[in-house]
N, C-alpha and C positions, 0 to 999 in steps of 0.2 A: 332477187338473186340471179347473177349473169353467170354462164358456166363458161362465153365463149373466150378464147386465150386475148387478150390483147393483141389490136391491132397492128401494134407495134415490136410485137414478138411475133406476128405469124410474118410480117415483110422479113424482120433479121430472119428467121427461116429460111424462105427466098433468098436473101442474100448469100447464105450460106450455102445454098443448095446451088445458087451458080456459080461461085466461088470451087467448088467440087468438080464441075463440070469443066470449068476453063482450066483449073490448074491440078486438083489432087488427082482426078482419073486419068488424063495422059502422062502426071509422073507414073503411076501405078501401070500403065500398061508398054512404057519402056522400056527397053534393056532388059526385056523378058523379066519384068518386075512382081508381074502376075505367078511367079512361080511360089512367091509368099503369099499365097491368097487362095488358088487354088489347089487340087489335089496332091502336091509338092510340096506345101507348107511347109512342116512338122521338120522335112529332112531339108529345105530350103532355108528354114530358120535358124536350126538347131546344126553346131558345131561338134556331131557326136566324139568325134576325136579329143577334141578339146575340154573335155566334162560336164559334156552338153550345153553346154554355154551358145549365148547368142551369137550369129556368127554376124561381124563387123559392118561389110555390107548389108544387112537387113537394119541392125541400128540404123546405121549411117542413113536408109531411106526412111526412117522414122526421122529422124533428124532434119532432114531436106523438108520434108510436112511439115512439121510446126514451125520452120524457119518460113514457109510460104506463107503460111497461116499466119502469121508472126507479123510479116511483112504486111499483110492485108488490113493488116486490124481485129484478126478474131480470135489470135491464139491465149492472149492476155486478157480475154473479156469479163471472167471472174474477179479478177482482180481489182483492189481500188484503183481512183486515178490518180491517187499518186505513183502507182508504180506501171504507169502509161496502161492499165484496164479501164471497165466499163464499170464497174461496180456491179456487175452480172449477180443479181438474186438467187436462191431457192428457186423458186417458181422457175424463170427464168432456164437455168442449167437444168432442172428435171424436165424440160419441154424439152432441152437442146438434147440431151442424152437420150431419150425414147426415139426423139425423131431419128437418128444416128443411129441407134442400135436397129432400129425398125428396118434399117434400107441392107442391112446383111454385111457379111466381111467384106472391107476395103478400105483403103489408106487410109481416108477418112476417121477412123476411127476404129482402132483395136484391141481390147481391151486386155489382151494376154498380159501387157504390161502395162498398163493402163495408158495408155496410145490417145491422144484424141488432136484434132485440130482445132478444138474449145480445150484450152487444158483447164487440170484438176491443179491447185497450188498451194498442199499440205502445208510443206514447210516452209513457205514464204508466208503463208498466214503467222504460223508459229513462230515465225522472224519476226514479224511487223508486233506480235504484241507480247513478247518473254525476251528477244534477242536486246544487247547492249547496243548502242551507238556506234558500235565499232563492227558489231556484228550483221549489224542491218546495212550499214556499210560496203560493206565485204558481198557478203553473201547474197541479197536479194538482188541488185543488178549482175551479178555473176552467176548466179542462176539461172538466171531468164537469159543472160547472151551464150547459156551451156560452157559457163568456163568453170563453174563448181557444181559440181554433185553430192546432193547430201541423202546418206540412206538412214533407214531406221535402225536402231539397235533396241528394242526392249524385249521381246519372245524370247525365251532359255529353251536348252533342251529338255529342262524336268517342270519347268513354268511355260504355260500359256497365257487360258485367259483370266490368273488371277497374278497380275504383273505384281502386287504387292511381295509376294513371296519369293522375290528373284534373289540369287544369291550373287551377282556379283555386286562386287565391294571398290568405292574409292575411301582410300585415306588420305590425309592431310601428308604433305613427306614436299621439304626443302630440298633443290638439287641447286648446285652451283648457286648454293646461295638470292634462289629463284622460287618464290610458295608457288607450291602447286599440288596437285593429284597423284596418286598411283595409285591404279584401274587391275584387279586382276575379278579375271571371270569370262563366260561363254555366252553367247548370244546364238539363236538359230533366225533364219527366213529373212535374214540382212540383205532385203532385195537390192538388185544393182550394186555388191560390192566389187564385181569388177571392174567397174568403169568410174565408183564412186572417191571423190576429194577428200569426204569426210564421211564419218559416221555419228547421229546423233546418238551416242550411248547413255542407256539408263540405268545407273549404280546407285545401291544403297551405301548412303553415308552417315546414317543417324537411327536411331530405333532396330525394333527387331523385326522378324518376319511377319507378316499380315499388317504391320503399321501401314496407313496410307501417307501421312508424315515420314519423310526422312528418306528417301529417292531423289536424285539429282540428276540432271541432263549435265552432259558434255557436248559439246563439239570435237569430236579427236579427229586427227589430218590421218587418212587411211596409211599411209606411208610410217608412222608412229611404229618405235621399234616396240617389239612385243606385240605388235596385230600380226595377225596369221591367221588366213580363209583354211578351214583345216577339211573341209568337203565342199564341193557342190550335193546340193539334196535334188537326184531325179525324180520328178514330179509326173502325176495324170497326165500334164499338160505340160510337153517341151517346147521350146528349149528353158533349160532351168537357170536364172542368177539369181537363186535364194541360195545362199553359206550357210553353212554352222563357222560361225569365226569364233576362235579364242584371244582374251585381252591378258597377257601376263606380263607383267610387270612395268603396264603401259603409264609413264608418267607425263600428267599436260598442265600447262601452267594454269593459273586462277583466272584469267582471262578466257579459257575455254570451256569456263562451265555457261551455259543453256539456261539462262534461267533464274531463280532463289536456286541457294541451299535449300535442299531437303522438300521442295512443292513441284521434283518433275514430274508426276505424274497429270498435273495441270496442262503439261504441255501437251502430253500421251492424249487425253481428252480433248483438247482444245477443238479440233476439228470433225470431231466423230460423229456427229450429226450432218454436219455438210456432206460428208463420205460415202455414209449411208444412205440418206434423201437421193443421191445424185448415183451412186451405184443400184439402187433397186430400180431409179427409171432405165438405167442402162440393162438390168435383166428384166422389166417387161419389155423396153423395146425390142431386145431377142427374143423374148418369149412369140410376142407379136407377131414378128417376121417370121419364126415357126409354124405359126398359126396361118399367114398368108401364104407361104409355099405349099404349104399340105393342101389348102383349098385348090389352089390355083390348078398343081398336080392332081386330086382326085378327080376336076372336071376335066384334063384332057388324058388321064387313062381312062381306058375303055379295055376292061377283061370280059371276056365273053359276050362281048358287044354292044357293054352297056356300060356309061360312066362309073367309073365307080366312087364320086359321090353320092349315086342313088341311095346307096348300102347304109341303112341306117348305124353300122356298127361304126361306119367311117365318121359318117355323120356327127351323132351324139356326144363321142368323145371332141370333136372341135367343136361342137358349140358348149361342151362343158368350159373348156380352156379361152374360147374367144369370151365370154360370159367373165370370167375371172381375170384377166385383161385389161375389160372396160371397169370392172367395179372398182380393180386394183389403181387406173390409171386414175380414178376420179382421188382415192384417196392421197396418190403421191403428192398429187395439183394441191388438193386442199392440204394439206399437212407441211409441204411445201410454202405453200402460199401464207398459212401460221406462221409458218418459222421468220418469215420477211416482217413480217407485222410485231414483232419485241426484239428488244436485246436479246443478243447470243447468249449470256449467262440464263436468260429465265428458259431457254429453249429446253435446257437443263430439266428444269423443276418440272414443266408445265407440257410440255409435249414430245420428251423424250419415247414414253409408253408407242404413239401414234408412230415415230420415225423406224422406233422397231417392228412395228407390224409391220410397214410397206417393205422392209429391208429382207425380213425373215420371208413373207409369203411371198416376195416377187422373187429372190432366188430357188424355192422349191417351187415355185411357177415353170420360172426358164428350165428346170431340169426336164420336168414334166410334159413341158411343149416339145422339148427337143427329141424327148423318148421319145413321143404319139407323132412328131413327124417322120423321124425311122422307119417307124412301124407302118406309120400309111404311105412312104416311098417308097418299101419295099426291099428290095437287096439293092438297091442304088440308094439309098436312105440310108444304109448301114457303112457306106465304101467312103472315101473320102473325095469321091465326087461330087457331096453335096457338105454343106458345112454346118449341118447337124451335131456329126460326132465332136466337132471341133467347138462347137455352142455348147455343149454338154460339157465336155471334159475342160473348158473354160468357168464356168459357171458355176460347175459341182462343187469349187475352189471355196468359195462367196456364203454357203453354205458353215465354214467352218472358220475363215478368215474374218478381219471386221467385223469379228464380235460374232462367234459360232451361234448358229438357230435358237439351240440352247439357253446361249446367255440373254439373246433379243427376247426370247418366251418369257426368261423369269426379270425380266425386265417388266415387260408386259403384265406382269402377273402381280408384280411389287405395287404396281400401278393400279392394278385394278380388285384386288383385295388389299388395300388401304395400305402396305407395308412403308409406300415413298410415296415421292407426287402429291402434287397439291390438296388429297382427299386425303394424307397422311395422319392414322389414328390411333 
């Protein structure tokens, strides 16, 4: 049994690591760029006038990153090769994420909106295996050169995490002679509708409430008469582009449904294991970095003239959290490293239970690192001079989003008193 990472993944590391050095850290320290990164952040980001919205120039330098990255060869590295990626692993992307989240805020990777120079590629995956030939078309090279944006639509105001129960509705309705759709209903946390080309919405069109049959994906053109963003929702963590949008009497032809009739909830699923593997190593690698500042900082305070990591009290609580870290990072590796070794459908049956434990315990990990380094920074630990409170009120998000602690527990539980999962009795 080898535990060490492939040779071959610790050089891409390396490469990545000078890839950062030659190009993402001197974009980030021009043009007073570090005003989004340091203690400026929140009001450097956030367009308060505007509905808290992101303000253009910070996209725009998000943008310039992955365009660099792009250019190099590592922004597309998830992705198959046919769509010019590496065919980037599990394994693989949870090494890349820990290692990234590990080295603290900057260009490199940010997760407030899920930022990275390795990106993440939801709905190009959902393209390449539900989208039509005309949609895969369209949209997956217009995607990746950022000339389409497609956001989610399933979360409702009165629905969460049991999307089966959603109330909005399409029905069958001819216009000029043209089959198509009319969409009426509300969706909430439609990330990036300001900037987005489309929205993938998910309407009941068949069965009643609680069926998982009889939901259907659309593609609707965000421009679609009857869309209307009808709030921004201000969040923990600004700047906020999560909507509540409402759909009334949005009608799209037949060529914009997503999918089967009545099987979108397959698309909803499609990716949600990759999401979560590759987001929980992104909250130990903050956790970690937590972990490393507070050490670093108790060995050179010195209060009353003595380190203060003598202080057992300082002490114990980091080696509780560096302990929980290493145990956590070994399980992402392995469970990741599973998920490489089958098909994506069996990841489903057989190792879903393990993807939710790293998911659930590595987001109330990062909260918990992020509190005990506050605490043992002190009032400089609390300000927004250190990027603590910025780890936390990012993270604390992770907790209820992609599948709230909650759902990941009775996942876990389904799995381990026999309800699902392969020991199903």
């Amino acid at each position: 049994m080898d535990f060490n990472l492939p040779q071959d993944l610790v050089d891409y590391l390396g490469k990545l690591d000078a890839f950062i050095d030659a190009e993402i850290k001197p974009l980030q320290a021009q043009d007073d760029n570090e005003r989004f990164f340091d203690h400026r952040r929140e009001w450097a980001r956030t367009d308060f006038d505007k509905g808290g919205l992101p303000r253009p120039e910070w996209e725009d330098l998000l943008k310039e990153a992955k365009k660099r990255a792009d250019k190099a060869g590592f922004f597309r590295f998830s992705l198959p090769k046919e769509f010019g990626g590496q065919g980037g692993g599990n394994l693989w992307m949870a090494v890349i994420r820990d290692h990234f989240a590990c080295k603290g805020l900057g260009l490199h990777n940010d997760l407030q909106n899920e930022h990275s120079i390795v990106g993440n590629f939801p709905v190009i995956v959902m393209l390449r295996d539900f989208g039509s030939p005309a949609q895969k078309e369209q949209f997956i090279k217009g995607s990746l050169e950022f000339k389409y944006r497609i956001t989610f639509g399933l979360t409702e105001p009165n629905h969460g995490s049991d999307a089966t129960h959603m109330e909005t509705k399409a029905v069958r309705e001819t216009r000029n002679g043209v089959s198509g759709w009319r969409i009426d209903g509300e969706k909430m946390w439609t990330t990036g509708m300001h900037v987005a080309t489309h929205c993938s919405l998910f309407a009941r069109t068949s069965g009643k409430a609680g069926d998982a049959r009889g939901i259907t994906a659309f593609l609707v053109p965000t421009d679609t008469p009857g869309v209307k963003i009808e709030e921004y929702l201000w969040t923990f963590n600004m700047p906020t582009d999560h909507p509540r949008v409402s759909f009334t009497n949005v009608w799209v032809p037949d060529e914009a449904m997503f999918g089967s009739e009545g099987a979108g909830l397959a698309l909803a699923q499609a990716f949600v294991h990759e999401n979560r593997i590759r987001q929980a190593a992104s909250s130990l690698g903050a956790a970690q970095f937590c972990v490393n500042e507070s050490v670093k900082y108790a060995r050179q305070r010195k209060p009353f003239g003595e380190d203060l990591a003598r202080n057992q009290g300082i002490q114990f609580p980091l080696v509780e959290l560096a302990t929980q870290c290493e145990m956590l990072r070994l399980l992402i590796r392995k469970t990741a490293w599973e998920m490489d070794q089958m098909p994506h459908p069996e990841v489903e049956r057989k190792l879903s239970d393990k993807v939710s434990m790293c998911n659930y315990w590595a987001n109330r990990l990062v909260c918990e690192a992020a509190d005990r380094a506050m605490q043992v920074h002190g009032g400089i630990g609390y300000s927004r001079h250190k990027p603590f409170e910025h780890i936390y009120r990012h993270h604390r998000r992770y907790r209820i989003t992609e599948g709230s602690e909650e759902i990941q527990m009775r996942k876990v539980a389904g799995f381990l008193f026999g309800y699902m999962g392969p020991n199903k009795f």
